[in-house]
N, C-alpha and C positions, 0 to 999 in steps of 0.2 A: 504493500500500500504506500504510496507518495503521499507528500503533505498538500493538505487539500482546506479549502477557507469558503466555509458556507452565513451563507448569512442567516441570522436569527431575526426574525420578522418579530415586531412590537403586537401587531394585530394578526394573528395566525389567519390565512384564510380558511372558510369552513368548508367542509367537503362538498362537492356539490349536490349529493343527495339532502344535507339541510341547509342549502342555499339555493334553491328554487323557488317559484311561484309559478302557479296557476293563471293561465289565460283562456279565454274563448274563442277558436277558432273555426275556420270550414275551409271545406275544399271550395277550390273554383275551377274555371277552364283558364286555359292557360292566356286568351286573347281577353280576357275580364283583367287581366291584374292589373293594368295601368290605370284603368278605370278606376277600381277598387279602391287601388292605394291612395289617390286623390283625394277620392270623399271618404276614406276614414280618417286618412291625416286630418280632414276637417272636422270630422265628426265628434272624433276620438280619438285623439294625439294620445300616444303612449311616452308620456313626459319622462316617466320614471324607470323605462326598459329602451331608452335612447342607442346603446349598445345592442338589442336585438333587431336581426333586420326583421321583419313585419312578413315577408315571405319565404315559405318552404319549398322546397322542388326535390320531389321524393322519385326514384325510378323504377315503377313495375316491373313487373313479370314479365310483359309482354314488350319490353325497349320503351314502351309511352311514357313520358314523364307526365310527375302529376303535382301539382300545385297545391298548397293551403295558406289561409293568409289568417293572418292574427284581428280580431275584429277586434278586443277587449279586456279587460282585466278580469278574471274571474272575482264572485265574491262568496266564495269560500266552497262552494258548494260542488260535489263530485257529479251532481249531474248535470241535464245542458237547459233544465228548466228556468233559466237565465232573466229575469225582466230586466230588458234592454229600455237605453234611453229612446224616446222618440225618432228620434231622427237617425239611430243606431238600426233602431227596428225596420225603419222605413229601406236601410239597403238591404238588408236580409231580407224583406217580402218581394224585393222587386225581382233580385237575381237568385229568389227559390234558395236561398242557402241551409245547409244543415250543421248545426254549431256544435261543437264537442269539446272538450277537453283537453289540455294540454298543459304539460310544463315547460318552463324556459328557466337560464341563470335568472337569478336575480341582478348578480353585478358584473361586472366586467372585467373579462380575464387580467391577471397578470401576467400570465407567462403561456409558450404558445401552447406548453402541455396542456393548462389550462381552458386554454381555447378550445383543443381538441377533443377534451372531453365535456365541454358545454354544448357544441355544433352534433352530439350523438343527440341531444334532446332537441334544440331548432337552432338553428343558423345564430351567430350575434357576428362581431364583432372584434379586430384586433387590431391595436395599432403599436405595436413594439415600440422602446423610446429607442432614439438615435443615441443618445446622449448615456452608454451604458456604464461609462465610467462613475459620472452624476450618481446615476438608480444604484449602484451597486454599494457605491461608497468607497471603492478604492477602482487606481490603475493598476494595469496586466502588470506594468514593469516595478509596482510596486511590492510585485507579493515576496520576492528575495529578501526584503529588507524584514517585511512583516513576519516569514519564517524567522528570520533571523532573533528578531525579538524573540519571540517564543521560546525559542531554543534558550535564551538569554533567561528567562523566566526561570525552564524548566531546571539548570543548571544551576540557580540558585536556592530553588527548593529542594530539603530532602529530604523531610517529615512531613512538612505542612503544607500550607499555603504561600506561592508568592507575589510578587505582585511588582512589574518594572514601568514606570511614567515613561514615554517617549516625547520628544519632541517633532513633530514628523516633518515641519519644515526641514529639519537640519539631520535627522533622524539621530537625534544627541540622547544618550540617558540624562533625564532629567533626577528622577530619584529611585530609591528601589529600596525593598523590603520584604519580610517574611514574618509570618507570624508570630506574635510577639506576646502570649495571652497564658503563655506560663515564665518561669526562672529560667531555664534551660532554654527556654527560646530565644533569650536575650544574647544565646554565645557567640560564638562564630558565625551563625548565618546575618546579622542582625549586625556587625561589624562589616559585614560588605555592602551595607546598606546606609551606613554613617557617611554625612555629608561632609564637605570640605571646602575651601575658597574655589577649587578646581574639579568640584565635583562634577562638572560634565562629561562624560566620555562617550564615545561613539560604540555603537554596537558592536563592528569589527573589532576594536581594542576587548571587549566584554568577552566576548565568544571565543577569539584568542588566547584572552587569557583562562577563563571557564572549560575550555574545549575536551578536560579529559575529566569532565565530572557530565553525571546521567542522574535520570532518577536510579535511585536504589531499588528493590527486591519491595520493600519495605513499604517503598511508597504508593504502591498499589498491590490491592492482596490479590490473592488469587480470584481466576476469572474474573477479573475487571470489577473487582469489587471495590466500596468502598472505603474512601482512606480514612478514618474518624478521629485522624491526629490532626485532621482540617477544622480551621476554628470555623468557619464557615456551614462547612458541616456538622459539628457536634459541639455547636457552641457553648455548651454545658460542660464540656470536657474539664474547666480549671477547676469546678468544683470536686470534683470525683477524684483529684489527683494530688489537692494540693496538702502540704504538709507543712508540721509547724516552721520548718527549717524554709519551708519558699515561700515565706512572706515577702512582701512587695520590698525592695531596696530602691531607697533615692540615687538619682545619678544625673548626677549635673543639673540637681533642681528639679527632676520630674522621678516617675519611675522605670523602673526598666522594665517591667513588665505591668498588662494591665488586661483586665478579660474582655472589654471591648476594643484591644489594637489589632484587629484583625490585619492581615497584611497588606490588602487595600490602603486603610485607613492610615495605618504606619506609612505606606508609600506618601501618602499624601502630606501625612508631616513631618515628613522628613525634602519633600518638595518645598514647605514652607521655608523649614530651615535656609533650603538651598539661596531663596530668593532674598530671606536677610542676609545673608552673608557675601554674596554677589550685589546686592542693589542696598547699600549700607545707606546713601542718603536720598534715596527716595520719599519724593514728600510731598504732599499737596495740599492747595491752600482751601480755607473753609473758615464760613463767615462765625465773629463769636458773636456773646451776647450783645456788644455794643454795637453790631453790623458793619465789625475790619475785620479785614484778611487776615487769620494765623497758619504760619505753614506749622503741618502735623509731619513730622516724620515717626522712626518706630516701626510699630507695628501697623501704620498705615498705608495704605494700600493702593496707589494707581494704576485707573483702569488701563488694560493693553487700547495702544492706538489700534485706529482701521485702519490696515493692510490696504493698499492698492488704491487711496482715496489722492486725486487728482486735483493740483494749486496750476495757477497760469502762475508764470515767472514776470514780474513786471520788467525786464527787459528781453524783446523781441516776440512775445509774447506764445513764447515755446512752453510747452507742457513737461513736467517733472511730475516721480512721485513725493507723497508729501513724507514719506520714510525716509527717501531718499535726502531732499532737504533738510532733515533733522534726524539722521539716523545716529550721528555721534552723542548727541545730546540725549536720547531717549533712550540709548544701551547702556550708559550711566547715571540716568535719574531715573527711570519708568521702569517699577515691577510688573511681570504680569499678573494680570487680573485672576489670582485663583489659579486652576490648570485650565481653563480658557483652550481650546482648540490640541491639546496632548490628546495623547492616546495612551490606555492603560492595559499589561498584558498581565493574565491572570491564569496561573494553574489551572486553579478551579473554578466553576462559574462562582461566584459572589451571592452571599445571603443579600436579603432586602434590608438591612442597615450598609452596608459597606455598595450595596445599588444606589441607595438615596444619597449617599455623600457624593457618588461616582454625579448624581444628577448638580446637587451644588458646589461642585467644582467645576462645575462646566467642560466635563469630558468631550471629545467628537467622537472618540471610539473609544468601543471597549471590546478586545478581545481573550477568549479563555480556551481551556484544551476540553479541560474534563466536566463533564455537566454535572450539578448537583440537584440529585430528585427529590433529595431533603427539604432543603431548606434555600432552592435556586429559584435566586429572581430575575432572572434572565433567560425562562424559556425551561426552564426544571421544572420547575411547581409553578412561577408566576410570570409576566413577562413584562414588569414597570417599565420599561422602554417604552410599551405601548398604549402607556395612562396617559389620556387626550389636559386633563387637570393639573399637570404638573407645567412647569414656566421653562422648563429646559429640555430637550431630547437629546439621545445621541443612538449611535448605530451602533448592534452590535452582531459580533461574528464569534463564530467555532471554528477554531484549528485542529484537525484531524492530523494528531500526531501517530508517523510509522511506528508500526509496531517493535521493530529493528532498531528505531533511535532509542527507545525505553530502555531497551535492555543494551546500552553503549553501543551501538553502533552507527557509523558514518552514515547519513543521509542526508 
């Protein structure tokens, strides 16, 4: 098996056995249907089935094709004792029609599999987008890089959960971490995750240096079972484990372990980290009480500029970007906004705490290996991506890791 990157849909589509409706329709002769179709457009515009064409052409036995045309919506009823509007009625008396039953999709394919099995019930509709790079949420020539993460993940996990921030403009490690929700989780994995003035590094350097570590035996049981040393997974787990000796120890003003840093979360602040200590006098001003300007720096936070937003130059009136004109100025004063546009790679798919953070920090992707049927809010048990209520979305994807690289080998 090669490594393969599927996308997890926010709103699953439903099968299309419970994604149908009910229409009215009849056969006609084949020199009726222009006719037809005129005065029921008028009649009875089918507003809400604009994806189905209105006409069937079915092929007998005998080579003759045969036509049937959609008069109306059905209302609810399996037989064809239908009371049609007036004017509904009035073409069915003229051209002798006999009205029957039928189902059509409801909505409109996404994909052409999906087409193909709409078109077995009556005809609709397909219109591919052009733009597949857009729809899918990444480029072809991107997916090297996005293995690569993963691989970078998997490497750093080798009990738990991990979890690596990218930068995908630059495709830079932003921050990175692993479960952090016992004593022992604080050791050595959790030291490769510690930030620094020069904490960025590039994926190549990562993988590099990572390149002779795998998961272990351990970290997935037999038959693809369950790993329950996943905080994510068995979130309960510090209780059951811990002992007078693994009480929480301070370090450096926090703790070092704690039962909600799952390794998302820890990725995330240890992203923070990163951005004080790169962006030391970032500051912004904000009115006080007396209504003057005090500039805030600290733990205050400016928003990331817009990307690609265009100034005229007042000499010769040549266009520039506006990054471009203050790019030295904004690399040293302007934090970004939160994780704003990163992408985050994740062992295992993420519970709905360490999903909601992923939603306010403003992720644009989120990808993971192993799905979790537990306690997964991304397409396991729930799919918060595709909660219409929420102020942020982002996409997310499964990476179908070879069964070869698990067990150390070259892929």
């Amino acid at each position: 098996m090669a490594w393969e990157l599927t996308d997890v849909p926010g709103n699953p589509t439903p099968s299309l056995e419970n994604s149908t409706v009910g229409v009215v329709a009849a056969k006609i002769e084949p020199k009726l249907a222009n006719v037809l179709i005129r005065q029921l457009n008028q009649v009875c515009p089918l507003e809400s089935l604009r994806h189905v064409k209105r006409v069937r052409r079915c092929n007998e036995c005998d080579g003759k094709s045969e036509l049937s045309i959609i008069l109306c919506l059905s209302t609810g009823s399996d037989t064809c004792k239908e009371e049609f509007p007036e004017d509904l009625q009035k073409v069915v008396d003229t051209y002798l029609l006999k009205p029957f039953i039928a189902k059509v999709a409801k909505f409109s394919a996404k994909s052409k599999e999906q087409w193909e099995e709409q078109c077995t019930l009556w005809p609709t509709s397909y219109h591919p987008a052009h733009d597949l790079d857009g729809v899918r949420g990444f480029r072809e020539d991107e997916l090297p890089s996005i293995f690569n993460c993963m691989k970078a993940a998997i490497q750093l996990s080798k009990a738990g959960n991990a979890a690596i921030i990218v930068d995908p403009s630059s495709m830079q490690i932003v921050a990175k971490a692993t479960d952090q929700t016992q004593q022992r989780d604080t050791s050595e994995g959790n030291k490769f995750a510690e930030v620094k003035a020069d904490a960025i590094c590039t994926l190549n350097e990562s993988t590099e240096k990572d390149s002779n570590m795998y998961l272990s035996s351990s970290h997935l049981s037999k038959d693809n079972g369950l790993n329950m040393e996943v905080s994510c997974i068995n979130p309960w787990r510090w209780t059951k484990q811990r002992t007078i000796e693994q009480r929480s120890v301070p370090r450096d003003g926090c703790f070092a372990w704690h039962p909600l840093r799952h390794a998302a979360i820890a990725a995330i602040g240890n992203a923070a980290e990163r951005d004080r200590v790169l962006y030391p006098s970032a500051s912004i001003a904000k009115l006080n009480s007396n209504g003057n300007l005090d500039n805030y720096s600290e733990n205050v936070t400016a928003k990331r500029p817009q990307m690609g937003t265009k100034v005229e130059s007042k000499f010769g009136g040549k266009e520039q970007s506006a990054v471009e004109s203050c790019c030295s100025n904004l690399s040293e004063t302007t934090r970004p906004y939160l994780c704003t546009g990163f992408d985050i790679y994740l062992v295992w798919e993420p519970c709905t705490m360490c999903a909601m953070a992923l939603v306010h920090h403003r992720f644009k992707r989120v990808f993971y290996a192993f799905p979790n049927p537990i306690t997964g809010a991304l397409g396991g048990v729930y799919t918060l991506h595709g909660e219409r209520s929420l102020n942020h979305h982002y996409t997310v994807f499964r990476i179908s890791v070879p069964e070869a690289y698990l067990h150390g080998g070259k892929c």
